[in-house]
C-alpha positions in Angstrom: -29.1 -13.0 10.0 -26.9 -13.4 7.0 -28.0 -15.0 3.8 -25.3 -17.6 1.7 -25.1 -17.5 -2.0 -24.0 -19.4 -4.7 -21.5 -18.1 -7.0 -24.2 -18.4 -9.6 -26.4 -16.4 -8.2 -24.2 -13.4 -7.0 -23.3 -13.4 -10.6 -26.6 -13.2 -11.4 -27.1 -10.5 -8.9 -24.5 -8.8 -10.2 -24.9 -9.0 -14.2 -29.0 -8.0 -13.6 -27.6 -4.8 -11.1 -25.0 -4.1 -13.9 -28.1 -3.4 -16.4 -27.6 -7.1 -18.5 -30.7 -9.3 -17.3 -32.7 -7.6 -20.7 -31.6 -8.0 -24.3 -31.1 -4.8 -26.2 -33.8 -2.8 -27.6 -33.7 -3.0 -31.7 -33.8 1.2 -31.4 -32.2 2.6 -27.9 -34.0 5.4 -26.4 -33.3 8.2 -25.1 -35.1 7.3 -21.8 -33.2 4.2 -21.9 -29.5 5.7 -21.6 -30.9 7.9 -18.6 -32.3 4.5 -16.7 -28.8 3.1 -17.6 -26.7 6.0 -16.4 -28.7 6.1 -13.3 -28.5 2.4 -12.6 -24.2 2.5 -13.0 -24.3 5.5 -11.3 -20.3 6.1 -12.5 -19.1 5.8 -16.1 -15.3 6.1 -16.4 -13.9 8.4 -19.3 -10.6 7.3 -20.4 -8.3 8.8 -23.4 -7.4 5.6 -25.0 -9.0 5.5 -28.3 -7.5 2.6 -29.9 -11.8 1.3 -30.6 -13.5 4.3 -29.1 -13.8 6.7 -26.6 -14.2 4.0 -23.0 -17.0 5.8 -21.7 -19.5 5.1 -25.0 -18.7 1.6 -25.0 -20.9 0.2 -21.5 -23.9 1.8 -23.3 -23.5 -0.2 -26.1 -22.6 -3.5 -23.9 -26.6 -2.6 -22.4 -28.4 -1.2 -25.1 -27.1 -1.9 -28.6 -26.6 0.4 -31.2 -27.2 3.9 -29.8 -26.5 7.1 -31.8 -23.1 8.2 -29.4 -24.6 12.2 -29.8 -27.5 11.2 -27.2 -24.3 10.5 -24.6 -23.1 13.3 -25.6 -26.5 15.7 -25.5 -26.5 14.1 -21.6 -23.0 14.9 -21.0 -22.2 17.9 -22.9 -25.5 19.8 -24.3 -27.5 22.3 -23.3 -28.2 23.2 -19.4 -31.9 22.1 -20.6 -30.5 18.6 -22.4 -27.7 18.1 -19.5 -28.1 15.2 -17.2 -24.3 14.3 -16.5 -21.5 16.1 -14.9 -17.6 15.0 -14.7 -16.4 14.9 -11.6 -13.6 12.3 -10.1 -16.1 9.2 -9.3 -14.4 6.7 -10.0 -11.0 7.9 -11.7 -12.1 10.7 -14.2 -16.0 10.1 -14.8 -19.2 10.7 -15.5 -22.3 10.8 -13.3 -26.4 11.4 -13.4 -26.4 15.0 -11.7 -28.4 13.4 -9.1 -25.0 12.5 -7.2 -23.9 16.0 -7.7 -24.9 16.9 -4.0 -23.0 13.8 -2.5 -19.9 14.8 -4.2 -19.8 18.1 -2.5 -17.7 16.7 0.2 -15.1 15.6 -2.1 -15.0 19.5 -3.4 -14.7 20.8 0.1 -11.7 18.6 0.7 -10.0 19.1 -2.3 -10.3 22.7 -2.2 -8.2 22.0 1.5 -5.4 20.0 -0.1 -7.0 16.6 0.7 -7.8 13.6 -1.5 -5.6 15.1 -4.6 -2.9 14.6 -5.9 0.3 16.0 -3.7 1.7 17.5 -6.5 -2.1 19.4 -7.1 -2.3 20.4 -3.5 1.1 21.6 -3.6 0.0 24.1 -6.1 -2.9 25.1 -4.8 -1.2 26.5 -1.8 1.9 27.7 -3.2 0.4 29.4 -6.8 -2.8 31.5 -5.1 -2.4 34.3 -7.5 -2.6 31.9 -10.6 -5.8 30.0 -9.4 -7.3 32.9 -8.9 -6.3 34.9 -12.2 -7.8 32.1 -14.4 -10.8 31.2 -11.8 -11.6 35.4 -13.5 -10.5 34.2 -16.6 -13.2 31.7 -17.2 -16.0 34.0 -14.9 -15.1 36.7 -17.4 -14.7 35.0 -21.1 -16.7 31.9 -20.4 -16.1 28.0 -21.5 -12.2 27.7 -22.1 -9.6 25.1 -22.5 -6.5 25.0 -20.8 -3.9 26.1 -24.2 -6.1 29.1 -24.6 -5.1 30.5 -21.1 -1.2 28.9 -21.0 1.2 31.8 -20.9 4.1 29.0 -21.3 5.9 28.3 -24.7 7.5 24.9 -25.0 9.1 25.0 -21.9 7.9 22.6 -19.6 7.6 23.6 -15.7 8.7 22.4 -12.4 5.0 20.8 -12.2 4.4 17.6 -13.9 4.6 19.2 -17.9 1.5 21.2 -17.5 1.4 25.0 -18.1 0.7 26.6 -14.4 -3.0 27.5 -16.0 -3.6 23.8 -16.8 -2.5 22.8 -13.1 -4.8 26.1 -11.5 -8.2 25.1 -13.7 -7.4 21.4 -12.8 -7.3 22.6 -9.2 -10.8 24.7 -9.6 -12.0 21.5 -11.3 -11.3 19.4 -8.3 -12.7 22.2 -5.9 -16.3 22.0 -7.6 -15.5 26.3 -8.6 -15.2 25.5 -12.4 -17.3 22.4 -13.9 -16.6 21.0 -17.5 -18.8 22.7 -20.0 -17.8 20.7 -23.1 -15.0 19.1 -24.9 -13.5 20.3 -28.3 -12.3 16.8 -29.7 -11.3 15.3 -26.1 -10.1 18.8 -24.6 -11.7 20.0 -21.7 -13.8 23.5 -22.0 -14.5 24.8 -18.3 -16.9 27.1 -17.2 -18.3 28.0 -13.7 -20.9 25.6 -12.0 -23.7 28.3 -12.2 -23.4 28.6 -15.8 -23.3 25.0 -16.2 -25.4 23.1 -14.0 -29.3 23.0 -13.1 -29.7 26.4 -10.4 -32.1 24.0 -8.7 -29.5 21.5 -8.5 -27.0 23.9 -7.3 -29.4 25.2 -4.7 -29.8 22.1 -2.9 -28.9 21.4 0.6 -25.6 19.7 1.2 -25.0 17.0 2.8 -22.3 16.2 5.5 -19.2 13.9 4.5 -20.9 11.0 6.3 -24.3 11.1 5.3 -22.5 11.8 1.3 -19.9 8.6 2.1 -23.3 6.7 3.2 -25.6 7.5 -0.1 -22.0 6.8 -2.3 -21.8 3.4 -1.5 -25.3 2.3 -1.3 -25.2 3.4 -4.5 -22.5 1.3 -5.3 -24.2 -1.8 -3.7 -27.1 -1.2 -5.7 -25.1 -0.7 -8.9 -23.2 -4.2 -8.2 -25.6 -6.5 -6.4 -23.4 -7.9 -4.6 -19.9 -6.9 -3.5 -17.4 -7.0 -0.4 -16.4 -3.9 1.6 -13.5 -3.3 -0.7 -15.5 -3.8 -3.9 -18.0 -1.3 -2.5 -15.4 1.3 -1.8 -13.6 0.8 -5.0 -16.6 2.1 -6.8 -16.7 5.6 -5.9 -13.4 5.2 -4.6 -13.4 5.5 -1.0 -10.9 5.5 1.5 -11.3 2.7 3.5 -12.1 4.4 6.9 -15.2 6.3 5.3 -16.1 3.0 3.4 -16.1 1.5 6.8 -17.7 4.2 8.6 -20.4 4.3 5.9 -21.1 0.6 5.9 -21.6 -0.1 9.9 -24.0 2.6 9.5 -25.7 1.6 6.4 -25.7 -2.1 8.2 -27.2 -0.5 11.4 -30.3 1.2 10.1 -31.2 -2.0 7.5 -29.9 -0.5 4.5 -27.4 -3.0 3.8 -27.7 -6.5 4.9 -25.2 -9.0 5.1 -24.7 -12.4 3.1 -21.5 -14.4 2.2 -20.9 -15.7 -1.3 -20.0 -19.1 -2.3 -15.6 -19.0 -2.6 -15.4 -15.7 -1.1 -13.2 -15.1 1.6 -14.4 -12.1 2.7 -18.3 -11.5 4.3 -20.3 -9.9 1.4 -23.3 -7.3 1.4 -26.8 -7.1 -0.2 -28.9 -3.7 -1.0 -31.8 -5.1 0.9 -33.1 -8.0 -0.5 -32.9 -8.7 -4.0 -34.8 -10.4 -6.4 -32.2 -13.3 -8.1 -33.2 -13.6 -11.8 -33.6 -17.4 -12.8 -30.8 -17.3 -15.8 -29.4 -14.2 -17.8 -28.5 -14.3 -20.9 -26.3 -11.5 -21.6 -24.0 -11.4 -24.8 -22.0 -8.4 -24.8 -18.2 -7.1 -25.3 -16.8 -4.8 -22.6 -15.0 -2.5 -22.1 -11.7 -2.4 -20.4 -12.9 0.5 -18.2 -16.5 -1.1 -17.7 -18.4 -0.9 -13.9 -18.5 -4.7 -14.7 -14.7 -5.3 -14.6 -13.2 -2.8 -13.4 -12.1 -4.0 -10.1 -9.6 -7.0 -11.3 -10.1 -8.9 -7.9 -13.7 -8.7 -7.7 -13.9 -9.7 -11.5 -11.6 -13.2 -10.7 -13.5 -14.0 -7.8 -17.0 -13.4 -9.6 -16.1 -14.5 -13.2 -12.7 -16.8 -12.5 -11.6 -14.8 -14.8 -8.6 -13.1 -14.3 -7.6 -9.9 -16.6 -5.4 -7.2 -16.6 -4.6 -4.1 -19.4 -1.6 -4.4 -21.3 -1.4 -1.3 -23.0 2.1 -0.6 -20.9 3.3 -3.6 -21.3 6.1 -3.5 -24.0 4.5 -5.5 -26.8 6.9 -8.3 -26.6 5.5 -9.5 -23.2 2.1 -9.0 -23.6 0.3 -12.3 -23.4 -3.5 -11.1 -25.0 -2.9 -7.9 -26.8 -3.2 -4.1 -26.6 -7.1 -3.5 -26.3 -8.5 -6.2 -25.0 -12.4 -6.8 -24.4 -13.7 -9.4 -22.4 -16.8 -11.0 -23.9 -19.2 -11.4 -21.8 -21.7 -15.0 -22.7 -24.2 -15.7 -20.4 -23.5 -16.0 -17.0 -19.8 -16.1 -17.6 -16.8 -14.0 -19.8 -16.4 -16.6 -22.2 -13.6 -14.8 -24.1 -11.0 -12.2 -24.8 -10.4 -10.4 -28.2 -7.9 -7.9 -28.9 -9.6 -5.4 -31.0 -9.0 -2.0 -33.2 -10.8 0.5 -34.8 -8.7 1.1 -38.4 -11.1 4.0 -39.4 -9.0 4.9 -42.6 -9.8 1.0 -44.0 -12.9 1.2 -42.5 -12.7 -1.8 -40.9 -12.9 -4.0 -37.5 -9.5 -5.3 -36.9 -9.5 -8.8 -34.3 -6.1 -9.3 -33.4 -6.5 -12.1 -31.3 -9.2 -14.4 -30.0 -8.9 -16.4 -27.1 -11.7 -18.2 -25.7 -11.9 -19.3 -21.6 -11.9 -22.2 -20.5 -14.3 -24.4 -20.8 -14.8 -22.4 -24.1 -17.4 -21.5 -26.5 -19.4 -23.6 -28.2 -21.2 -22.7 -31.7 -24.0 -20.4 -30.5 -21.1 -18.7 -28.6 -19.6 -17.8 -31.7 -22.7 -16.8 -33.5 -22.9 -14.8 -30.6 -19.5 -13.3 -30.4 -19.5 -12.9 -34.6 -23.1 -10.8 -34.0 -21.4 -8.5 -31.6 -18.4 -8.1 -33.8 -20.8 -7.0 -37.0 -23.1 -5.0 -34.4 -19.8 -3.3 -32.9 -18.6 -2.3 -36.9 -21.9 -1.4 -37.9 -22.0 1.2 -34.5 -18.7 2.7 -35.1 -19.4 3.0 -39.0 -16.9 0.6 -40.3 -18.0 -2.0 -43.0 -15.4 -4.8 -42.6 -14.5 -6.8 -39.5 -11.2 -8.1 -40.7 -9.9 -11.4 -38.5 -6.0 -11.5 -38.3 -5.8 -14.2 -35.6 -3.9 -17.2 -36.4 -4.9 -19.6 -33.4 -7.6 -22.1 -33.4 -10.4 -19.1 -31.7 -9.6 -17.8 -34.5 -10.7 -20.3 -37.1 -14.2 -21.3 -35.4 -14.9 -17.2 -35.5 -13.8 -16.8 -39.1 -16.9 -19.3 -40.0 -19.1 -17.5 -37.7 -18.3 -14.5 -39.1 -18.8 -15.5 -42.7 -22.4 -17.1 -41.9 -23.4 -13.7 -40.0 -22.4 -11.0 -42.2 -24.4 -8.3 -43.0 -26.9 -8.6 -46.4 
């Protein structure tokens, strides 16, 4: 029997899945980033670095003010320290090595040409002997970055502007026979899996495409509480015959269970049946590239919010700004801000503030100004400089005064 819920509730569902239904620990744990990690599941990596790297910023949305080396000691330390790999989750990403084995599948069928880019597939059939020279490159010198095997000057060639080395290690990347070892600034180092990764974790059985497709997205039903087919697929990025597949067989043996959610046109699915938390009261900026958000349809039919990135959009026609955060008040995002990280006047530029409708009122503010000074503070910038001429902008500047640090 299906349940119904309000759209209250799903958001509650939602926000407490997405790790907001506790405030933020004074002094984030390690512990605590694992139990996040493992909760999302996915964490997207993007190059953009107009604030910060995307994938530090939805630990900070959870937790608070956490020193970024502990992401980085999960991601890129030691085989001992190492609880993350990247792999394509959902776009570029990284994920708790206990979803290593279910991602297998994906390896198998890029290594055949399927589920990559054409382009990438193309190469890996046509360019054997270069895959194969710089798969015994890395076995034989160890972690390397693409420019340190490139055997091309400055002319760019016939695929994409990579050097052919670039375009063979993204290939083993993709395959699951080279892993990412480290990154020197935001450069990939690759090395092989073995040398890499847990040997126990390497050792384990793998599991068929369907059984993988099935443990992906009950994953990603746990990890969003509530969601449609297409918002489960989207999360590990499915295609939608093995989201479909998956989900009549996760529907079948009880994993899943049905519901339909207040608004939403299409049916909507529960891991199970969750426990609705009473209120939230979440107050946290996000990240364009946050689990949260990331799927723009989802996010207007959940939030009535409706958002898009504008960093391609010639400046001109941009209606909110460059890099722009949703804020996140509540039960609801309660505003946008278009913020930057200028690191040489060590300071916390808001370009633009504007608030959603119905608005905030003054403990919003408070609230927004807090995460502004928390957000500095975290990056190590001392000024959060407001250059935003509309009325948002006035009722922050006050909040901003009356909260600034000692």
């Amino acid at each position: 029997m299906s349940s119904s819920l309000s759209i209250h509730q799903a958001r509650r569902l939602a926000l407490s899945a997405q790790g907001f239904a506790k405030p933020a620990a004074a002094e984030p744990s390690l512990a605590s980033l694992r139990r996040t990690l493992n909760q999302l599941g996915v964490v997207q990596i993007d190059s953009v670095n107009a604030l910060v790297r995307s994938h530090y910023l939805p630990l900070f949305s959870r937790l608070g003010d956490y020193p970024q080396a502990l992401l980085d000691q999960l991601a890129w330390g030691t085989r001992r320290q190492r609880r993350l790999f990247e792999y394509w989750g959902h776009e570029a990403s990284l994920l708790p090595l206990a979803l290593y084995p279910l991602m297998r599948w994906r390896m198998a069928q890029a290594a055949d040409g399927k589920g990559i880019y054409r382009q990438l597939a193309t190469f890996g059939r046509e360019r054997r002997a270069v895959i194969e020279r710089v798969l015994a490159a890395v076995r034989e010198r160890g972690a390397l970055a693409a420019g340190s095997l490139s055997t091309r000057a400055e002319r760019a060639g016939p695929w994409w502007d990579w050097s052919e080395e670039k375009h063979a290690l993204e290939w083993l990347f993709a395959a699951g026979q080279v892993t990412v070892a480290g990154r020197r600034g935001f450069e990939r180092l690759y090395d092989l899996p073995e040398r890499v990764l847990p040997a126990e974790l390497l050792g384990q059985p793998v599991p068929g495409a369907a059984e993988a497709q099935q443990g992906l997205l009950l994953h990603a039903a746990q990890a969003l509480g509530v969601a449609t087919e297409s918002d489960l697929r989207d999360y590990f990025r499915l295609t939608p015959p093995q989201s479909k597949a998956a989900l009549a067989a996760l529907l079948a043996d009880g994993r899943l269970q049905p519901c339909t959610v207040q608004g939403w046109k299409q049916p909507a699915y529960l891991p199970g049946t969750p426990r609705i938390p009473r209120r939230i009261e979440a107050s946290a900026l996000l990240s364009p590239f946050d689990s949260l958000v990331w799927e723009r349809s989802r996010t207007e039919r959940l939030f009535d919010f409706r958002y898009r990135l504008e960093i391609y959009t010639p400046a001109h026609k941009r209606v909110y700004g460059y890099y722009v955060l949703p804020f996140l008040y509540q039960e609801r995002i309660a505003a946008r801000l278009d913020l930057r990280a200028e690191r040489a006047q060590g300071r916390l530029a808001v370009h633009a503030v504007h608030a959603q409708p119905p608005g905030l009122d003054e403990a919003g503010y408070q609230a927004l100004a807090l995460n502004l000074w928390r957000l500095a503070g975290w990056l190590g910038l001392a000024q959060v400089q407001l250059n935003c001429p509309r009325a948002e902008g006035s009722q922050l500047r006050q909040a901003l005064l009356s909260g600034a640090p000692a």
